[in-house]
C-alpha positions in Angstrom: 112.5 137.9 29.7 115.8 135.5 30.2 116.3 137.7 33.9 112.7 136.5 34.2 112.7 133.1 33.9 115.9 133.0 35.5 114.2 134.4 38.6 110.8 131.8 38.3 114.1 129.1 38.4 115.4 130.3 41.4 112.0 130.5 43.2 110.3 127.2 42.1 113.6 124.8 42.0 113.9 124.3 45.5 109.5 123.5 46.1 110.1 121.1 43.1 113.2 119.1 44.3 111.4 119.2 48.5 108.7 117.9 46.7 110.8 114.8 45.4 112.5 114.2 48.6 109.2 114.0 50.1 108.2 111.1 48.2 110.8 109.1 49.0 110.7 106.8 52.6 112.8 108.4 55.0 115.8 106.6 56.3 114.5 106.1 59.7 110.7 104.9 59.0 109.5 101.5 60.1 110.5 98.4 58.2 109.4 95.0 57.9 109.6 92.1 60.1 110.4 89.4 58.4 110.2 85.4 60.1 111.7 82.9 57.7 111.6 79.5 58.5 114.1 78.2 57.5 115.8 76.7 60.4 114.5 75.9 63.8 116.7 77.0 66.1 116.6 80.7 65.3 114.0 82.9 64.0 115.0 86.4 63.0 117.4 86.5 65.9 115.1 85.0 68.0 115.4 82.0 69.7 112.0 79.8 69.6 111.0 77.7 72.1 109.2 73.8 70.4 106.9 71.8 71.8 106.5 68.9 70.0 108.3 67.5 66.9 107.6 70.0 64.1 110.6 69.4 61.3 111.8 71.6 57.9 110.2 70.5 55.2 111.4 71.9 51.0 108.6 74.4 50.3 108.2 76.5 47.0 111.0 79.3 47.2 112.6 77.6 49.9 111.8 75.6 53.6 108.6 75.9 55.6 108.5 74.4 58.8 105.8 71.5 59.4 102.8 70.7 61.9 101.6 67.6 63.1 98.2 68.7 64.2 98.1 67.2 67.7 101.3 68.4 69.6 103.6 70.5 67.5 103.9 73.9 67.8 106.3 77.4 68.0 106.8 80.1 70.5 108.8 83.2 70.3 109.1 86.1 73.4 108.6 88.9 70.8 105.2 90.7 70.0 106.0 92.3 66.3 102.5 94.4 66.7 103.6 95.8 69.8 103.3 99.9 69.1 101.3 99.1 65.8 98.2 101.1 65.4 98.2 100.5 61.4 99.9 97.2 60.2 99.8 94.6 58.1 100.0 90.8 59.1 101.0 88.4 56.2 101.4 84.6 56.7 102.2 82.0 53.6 100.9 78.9 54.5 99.8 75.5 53.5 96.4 73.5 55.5 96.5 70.0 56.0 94.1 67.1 55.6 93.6 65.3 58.5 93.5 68.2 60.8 91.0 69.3 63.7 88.0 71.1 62.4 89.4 74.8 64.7 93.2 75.5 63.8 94.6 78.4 65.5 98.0 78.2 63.6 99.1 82.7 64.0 98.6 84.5 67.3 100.1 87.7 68.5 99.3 88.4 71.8 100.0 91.7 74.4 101.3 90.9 77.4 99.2 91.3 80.7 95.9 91.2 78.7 93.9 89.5 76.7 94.1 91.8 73.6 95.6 89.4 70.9 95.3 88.7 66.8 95.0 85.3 65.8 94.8 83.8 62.5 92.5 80.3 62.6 91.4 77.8 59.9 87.9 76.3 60.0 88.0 72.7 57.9 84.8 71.9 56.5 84.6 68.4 55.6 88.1 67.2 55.7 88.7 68.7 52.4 87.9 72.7 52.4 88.6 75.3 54.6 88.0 78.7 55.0 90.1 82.0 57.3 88.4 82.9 60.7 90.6 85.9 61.9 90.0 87.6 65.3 91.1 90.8 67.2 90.4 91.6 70.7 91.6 95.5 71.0 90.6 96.9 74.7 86.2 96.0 75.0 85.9 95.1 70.9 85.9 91.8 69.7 86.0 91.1 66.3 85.3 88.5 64.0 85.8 87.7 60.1 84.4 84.1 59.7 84.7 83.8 55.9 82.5 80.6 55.7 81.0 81.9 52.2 84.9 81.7 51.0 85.9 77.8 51.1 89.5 76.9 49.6 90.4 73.3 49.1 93.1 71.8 51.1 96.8 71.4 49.4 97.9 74.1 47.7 100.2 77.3 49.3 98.0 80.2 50.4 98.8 83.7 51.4 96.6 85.4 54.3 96.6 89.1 55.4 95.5 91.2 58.5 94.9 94.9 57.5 94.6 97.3 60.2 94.5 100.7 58.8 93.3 101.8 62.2 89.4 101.8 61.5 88.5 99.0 59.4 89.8 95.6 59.9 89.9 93.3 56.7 91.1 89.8 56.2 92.3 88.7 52.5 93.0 85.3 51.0 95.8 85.1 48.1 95.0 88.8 47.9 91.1 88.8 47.7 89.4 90.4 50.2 86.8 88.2 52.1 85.6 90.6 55.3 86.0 93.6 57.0 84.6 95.1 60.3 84.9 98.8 61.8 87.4 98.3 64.8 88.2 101.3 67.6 91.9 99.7 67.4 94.6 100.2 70.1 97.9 99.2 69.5 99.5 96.0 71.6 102.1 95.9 74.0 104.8 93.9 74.2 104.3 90.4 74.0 104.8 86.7 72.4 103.9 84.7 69.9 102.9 81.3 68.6 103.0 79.6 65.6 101.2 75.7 64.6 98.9 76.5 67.7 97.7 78.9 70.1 99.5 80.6 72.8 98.0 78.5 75.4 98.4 75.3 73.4 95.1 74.8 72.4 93.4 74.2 68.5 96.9 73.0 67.0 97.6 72.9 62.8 97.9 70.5 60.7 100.2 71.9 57.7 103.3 74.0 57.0 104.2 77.6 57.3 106.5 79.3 55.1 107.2 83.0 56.3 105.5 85.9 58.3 105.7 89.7 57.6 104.4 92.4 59.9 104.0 95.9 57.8 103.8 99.4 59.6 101.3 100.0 57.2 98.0 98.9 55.6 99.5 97.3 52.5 97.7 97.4 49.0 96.9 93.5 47.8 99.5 94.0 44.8 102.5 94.6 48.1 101.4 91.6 49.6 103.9 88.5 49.8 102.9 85.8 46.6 102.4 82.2 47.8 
């Protein structure tokens, strides 16, 4: 019985110890991209270029950087959805009074094309708002236009993008508003823009904290807190 069991050891040891190595993230898959603002000359090791005046402001959990709403706004030469075909895009943010009625205030955008993500807030009555998020992906062009999901104006919120490759869905401090089905195609390289849109048009009133681009559709309880 012992030279048994011995044996069943042997043979099974090796399945169950693969199996726990295969649970755990290899050392060469796809992290994070993290942009902190905390500074404005240098973003991640990228160097933005300003248009404007937008300033630091003291934020919960550290600095934000602020918008005026008329000319202020942020550009980077990096595209951190190029290759993506599943992603998350996370923003913490804080709207404005005061501001236009169309904000484009996150846009991601391939170069050469028109393919793009942008994340937009629609004020409703100077005092509410609610997340408009588009993606243009080859022919589709898709809309979540939460209207039915109004926020007031002040406080910090968190927004996410989830592409899992089929379904796009937009979330607001981890509640999901909208989703569409989406024949996605990952971006190429590319820029960004941050407190407007990339060709300076619908600019934000209000402060953004930090930015995270996931290689993977995230679960709300992995999302950034606000």
């Amino acid at each position: 019985m012992r030279n048994l069991l011995s044996l069943l050891f042997v043979a099974i040891g090796p399945i169950v110890a693969t199996r726990a190595l295969a649970s755990e993230p290899a050392d060469n898959a796809p992290q994070s991209i993290v942009w902190t603002f905390e500074r404005l000359d240098s973003i991640a090791g990228h160097k933005p270029t300003l248009v404007g005046s937008p300033r630091m402001i003291d934020a919960p959990q550290g600095k934000a950087i602020q918008f005026d709403g008329l000319s202020d706004g942020l550009f980077l030469d990096a595209n951190p959805l190029a290759g993506l075909s599943v992603f998350t895009a996370e923003v913490v943010f804080q709207p404005a009074e005061g501001g236009a009625k169309e904000q484009r205030f996150l846009h991601f955008q391939e170069d050469g094309s028109e393919n793009r993500l942008l994340f937009e807030i629609r004020i409703i009555e100077g005092k509410r708002w609610f997340l408009d998020t588009f993606i243009k992906s080859g022919e589709g062009n898709h809309t979540l236009f939460a209207e039915k999901s109004p926020h007031p104006i002040g406080p910090w919120y968190h927004a996410a993008v989830v592409m899992d490759g089929k379904t796009m869905r937009h979330f607001v401090n981890g509640v999901e508003e909208l989703s569409t089905a989406i024949a996605y195609q990952p971006q190429g390289q590319g820029h960004s823009s941050v407190g407007v849109r990339i060709n300076k048009v619908s600019w934000y009133k209000g402060a953004v904290r930090q930015i995270r681009i996931t290689p993977r559709a995230l679960k709300p309880d992995e999302f950034f807190k606000p």
